[in-house]
C-alpha atoms as one frame of an Amber mdcrd trajectory, in Angstrom:
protein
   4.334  -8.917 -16.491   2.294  -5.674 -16.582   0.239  -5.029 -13.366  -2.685
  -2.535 -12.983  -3.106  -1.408  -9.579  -6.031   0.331  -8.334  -6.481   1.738
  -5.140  -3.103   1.662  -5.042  -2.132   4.054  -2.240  -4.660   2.712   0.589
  -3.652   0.455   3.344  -3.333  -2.774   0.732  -2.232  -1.028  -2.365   0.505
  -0.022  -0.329   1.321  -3.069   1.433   1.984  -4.714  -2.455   4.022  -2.201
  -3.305   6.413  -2.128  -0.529   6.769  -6.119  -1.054   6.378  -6.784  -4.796
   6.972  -3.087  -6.821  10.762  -3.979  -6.888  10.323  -7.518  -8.649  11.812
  -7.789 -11.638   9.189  -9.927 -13.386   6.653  -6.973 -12.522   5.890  -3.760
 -14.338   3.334  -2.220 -11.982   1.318   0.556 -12.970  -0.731   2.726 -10.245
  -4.068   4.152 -10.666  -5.762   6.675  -8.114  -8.055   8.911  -7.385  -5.239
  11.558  -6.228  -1.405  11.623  -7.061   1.728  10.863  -4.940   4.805  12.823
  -5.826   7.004   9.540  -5.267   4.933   7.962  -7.980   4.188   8.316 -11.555
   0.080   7.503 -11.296  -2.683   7.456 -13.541  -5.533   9.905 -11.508  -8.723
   8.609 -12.282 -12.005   7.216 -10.833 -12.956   4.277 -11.499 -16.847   4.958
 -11.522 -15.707   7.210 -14.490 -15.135   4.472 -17.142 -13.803   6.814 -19.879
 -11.021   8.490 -17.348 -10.193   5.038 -16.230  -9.928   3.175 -19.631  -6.511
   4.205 -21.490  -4.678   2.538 -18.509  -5.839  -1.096 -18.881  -3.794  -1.191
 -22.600  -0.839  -3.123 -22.245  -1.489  -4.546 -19.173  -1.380  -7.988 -18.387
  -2.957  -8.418 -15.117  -5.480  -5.749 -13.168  -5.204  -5.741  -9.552  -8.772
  -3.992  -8.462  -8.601  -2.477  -4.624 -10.675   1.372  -5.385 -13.664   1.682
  -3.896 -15.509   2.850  -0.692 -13.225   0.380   2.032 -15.180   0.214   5.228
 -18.546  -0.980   6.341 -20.298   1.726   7.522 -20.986   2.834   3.751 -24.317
   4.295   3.224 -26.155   3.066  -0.174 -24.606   6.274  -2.249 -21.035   5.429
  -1.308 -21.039   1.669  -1.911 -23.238   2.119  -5.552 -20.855   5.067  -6.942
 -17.586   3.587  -6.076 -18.079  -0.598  -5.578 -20.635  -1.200  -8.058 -20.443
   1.277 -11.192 -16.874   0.949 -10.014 -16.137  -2.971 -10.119 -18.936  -2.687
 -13.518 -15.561  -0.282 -14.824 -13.281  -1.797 -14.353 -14.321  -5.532 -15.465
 -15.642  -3.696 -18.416 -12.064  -2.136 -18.664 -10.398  -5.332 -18.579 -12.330
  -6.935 -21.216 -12.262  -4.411 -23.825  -8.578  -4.086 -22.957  -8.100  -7.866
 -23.372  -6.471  -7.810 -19.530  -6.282 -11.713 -18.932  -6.171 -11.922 -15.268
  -7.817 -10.161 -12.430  -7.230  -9.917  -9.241  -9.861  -8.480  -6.546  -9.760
  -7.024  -3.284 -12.743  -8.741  -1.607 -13.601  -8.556   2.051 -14.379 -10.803
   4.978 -17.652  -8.889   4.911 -19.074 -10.882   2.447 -18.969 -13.578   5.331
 -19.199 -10.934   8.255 -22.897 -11.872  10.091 -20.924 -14.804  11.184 -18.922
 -12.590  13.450 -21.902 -10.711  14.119 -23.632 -13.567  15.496 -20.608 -15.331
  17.654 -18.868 -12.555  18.854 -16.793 -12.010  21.247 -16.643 -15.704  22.145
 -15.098 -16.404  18.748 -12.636 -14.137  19.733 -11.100 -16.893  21.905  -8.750
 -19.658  21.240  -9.978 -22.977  19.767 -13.833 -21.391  19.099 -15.304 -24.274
  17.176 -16.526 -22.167  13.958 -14.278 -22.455  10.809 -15.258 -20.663   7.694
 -13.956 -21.114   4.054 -14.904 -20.948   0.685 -17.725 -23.299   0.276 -19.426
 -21.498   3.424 -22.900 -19.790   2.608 -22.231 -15.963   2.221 -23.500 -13.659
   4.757 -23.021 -10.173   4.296 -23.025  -7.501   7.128 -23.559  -4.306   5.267
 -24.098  -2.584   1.987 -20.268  -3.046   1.576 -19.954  -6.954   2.363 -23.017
  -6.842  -0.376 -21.154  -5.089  -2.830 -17.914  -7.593  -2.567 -20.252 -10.277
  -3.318 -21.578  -8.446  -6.021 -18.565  -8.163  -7.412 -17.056 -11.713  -7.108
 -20.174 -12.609  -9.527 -19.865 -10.445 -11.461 -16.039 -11.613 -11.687 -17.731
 -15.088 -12.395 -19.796 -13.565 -14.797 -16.788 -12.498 -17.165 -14.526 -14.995
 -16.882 -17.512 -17.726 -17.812 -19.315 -14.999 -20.531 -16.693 -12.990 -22.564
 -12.650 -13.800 -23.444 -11.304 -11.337 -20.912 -10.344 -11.745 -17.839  -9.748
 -15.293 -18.695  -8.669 -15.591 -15.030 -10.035 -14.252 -11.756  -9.054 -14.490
  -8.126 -11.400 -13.056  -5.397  -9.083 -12.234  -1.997 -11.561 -11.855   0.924
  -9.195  -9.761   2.823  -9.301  -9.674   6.577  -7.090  -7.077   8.842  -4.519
  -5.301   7.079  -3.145  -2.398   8.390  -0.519   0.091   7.056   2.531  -0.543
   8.070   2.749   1.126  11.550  -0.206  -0.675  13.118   1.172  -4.203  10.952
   0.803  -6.425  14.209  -2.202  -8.054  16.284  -2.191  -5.209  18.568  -2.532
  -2.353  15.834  -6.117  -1.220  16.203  -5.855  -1.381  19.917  -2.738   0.930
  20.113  -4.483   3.065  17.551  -7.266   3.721  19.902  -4.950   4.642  22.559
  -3.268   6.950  19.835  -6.706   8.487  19.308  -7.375   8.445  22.449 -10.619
   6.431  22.799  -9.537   4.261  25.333  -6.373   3.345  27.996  -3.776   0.932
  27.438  -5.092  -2.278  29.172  -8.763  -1.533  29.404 -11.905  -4.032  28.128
 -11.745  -2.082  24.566  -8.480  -2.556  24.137  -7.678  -6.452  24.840 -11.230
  -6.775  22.728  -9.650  -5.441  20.139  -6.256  -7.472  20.782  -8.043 -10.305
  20.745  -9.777  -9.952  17.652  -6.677  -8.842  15.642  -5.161 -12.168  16.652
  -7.713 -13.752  14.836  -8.353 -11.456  11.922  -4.617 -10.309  10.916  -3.018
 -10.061   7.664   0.390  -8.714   7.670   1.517  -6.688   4.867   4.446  -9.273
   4.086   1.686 -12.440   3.857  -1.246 -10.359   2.044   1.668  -9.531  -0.634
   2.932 -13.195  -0.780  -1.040 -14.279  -1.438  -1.408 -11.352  -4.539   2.027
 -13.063  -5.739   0.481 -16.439  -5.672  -2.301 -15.207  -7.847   0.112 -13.032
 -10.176   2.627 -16.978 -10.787  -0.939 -18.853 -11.096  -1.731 -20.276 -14.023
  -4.626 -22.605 -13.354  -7.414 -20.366 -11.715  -9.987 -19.884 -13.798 -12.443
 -18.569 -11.124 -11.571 -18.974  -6.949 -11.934 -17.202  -3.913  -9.543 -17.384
  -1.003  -9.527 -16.269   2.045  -6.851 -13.479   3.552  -5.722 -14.639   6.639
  -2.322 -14.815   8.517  -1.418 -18.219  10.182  -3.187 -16.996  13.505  -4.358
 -19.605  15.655  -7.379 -18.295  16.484  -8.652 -17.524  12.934 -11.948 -19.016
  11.936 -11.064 -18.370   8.455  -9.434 -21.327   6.419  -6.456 -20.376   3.970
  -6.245 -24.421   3.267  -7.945 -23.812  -0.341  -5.903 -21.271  -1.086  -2.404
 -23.065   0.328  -3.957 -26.199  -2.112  -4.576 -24.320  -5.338  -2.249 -21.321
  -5.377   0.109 -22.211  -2.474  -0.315 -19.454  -0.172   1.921 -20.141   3.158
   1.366 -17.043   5.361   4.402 -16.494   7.726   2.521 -14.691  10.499   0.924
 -15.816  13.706  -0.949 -13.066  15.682  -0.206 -15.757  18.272   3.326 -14.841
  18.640   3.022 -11.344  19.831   2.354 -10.927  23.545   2.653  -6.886  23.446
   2.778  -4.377  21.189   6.012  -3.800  19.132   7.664  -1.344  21.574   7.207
  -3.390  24.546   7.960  -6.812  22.769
């Protein structure tokens, strides 16, 4: 199976290739914005259509992760490099005649629900549970565009021959692999220094990586699902870990494509080099 990864050397690019790149029954090819010497990569933009299009021939499946990855995108950043960008590459795929296609959505698409019940749902058995059939709520420009671009997923698969399949992953927390654990962004800020070991900041953001995590081993085990499928025409699942404190539901996606995440932020009661 040919693979088409985009945004393939950011925190989730990476994450599939360190779990699925050796596979046997994948051929992955990477396509970047900038090269890596330990990989042969296509450099290309994806709001550049013509610079982007010779690498969708051949391929099988297009994994789409490029574009602007954090909320705090102004208007510029999220139309350049989520919308014309997403626009690209669907485009891509079709003339290409890529059947399936797999895309890097965001919790943001959902996010005013945290806005509105956080910290509280933070906490252990917070009685809010969000899955698919939930009414979207984006927090930003950047929760917008992944919305955007799961219809306009919809839009292709029901309008045109290719992508004749397509999977929208509303990714949580993943982190590369030396923050992979529920206390990664709080040890980060103590690595930046922006706050102590211990303090309010820090068990906030404990707390709310217990909820939100997605390890690098189950976020590749969900793209897997999706690359074995063979019934999806149009889904979206959620990408969560097995944390008990998650609000988000993987149950659709264990039903339809059986995801089984392995991880529990629960587990962990310090960071790695204490545990």
């Amino acid at each position: 199976m040919n693979v088409l990864l985009t945004g393939a050397f950011g925190r989730v690019g990476t994450a599939i290739i360190d779990h699925l790149a050796d596979r046997e029954e994948y051929e992955f090819t990477y396509l970047n914005r900038s090269d890596r010497q330990e990989y042969d990569t296509v450099v290309a933009d994806v709001s550049d259509y013509d610079s982007i299009r010779p690498a969708f021939d051949d391929q099988d499946v297009v994994i789409h992760l490029a574009g602007y990855p954090e909320p705090d995108g102004s208007w510029d950043d999220i139309l350049k490099n989520n919308i014309i960008g997403m626009y690209n590459t669907l485009e891509a795929a079709k003339d290409a005649g890529v059947s399936k296609f797999i895309f890097g959505s965001t919790n943001h698409v959902v996010g005013m629900y945290e806005v509105e019940f956080a910290p509280e749902l933070y906490e252990l058995d917070y009685e809010l549970t969000v899955d698919q059939q939930s009414p979207r709520r984006p927090d930003s420009y950047y929760g917008t565009s992944k919305s955007f671009g799961e219809d306009l997923g919809r839009y292709y698969v029901e309008n045109y021959q290719y992508p004749e399949q397509f999977y929208a992953l509303r990714i949580c927390s993943v982190r590369h692999e030396e923050y992979d654990h529920p206390y990664g962004d709080a040890e980060h800020g103590v690595d930046a220094e922006k706050w102590e070991r211990g303090s309010s900041e820090y068990e906030l953001k404990v707390a709310r990586m217990k909820a939100m995590w997605q390890s690098r081993r189950d976020l590749a085990h969900q793209v897997d699902c999706c690359l074995q499928d063979d019934d999806v025409s149009f889904d979206v699942f959620y990408g969560v870990s097995n944390n008990d404190r998650r609000w988000f539901s993987f149950e659709h996606g264990r039903n339809v494509i059986g995801y089984d995440p392995q991880d529990n932020g629960e587990e962990w009661d310090a960071p790695p080099e204490s545990q």
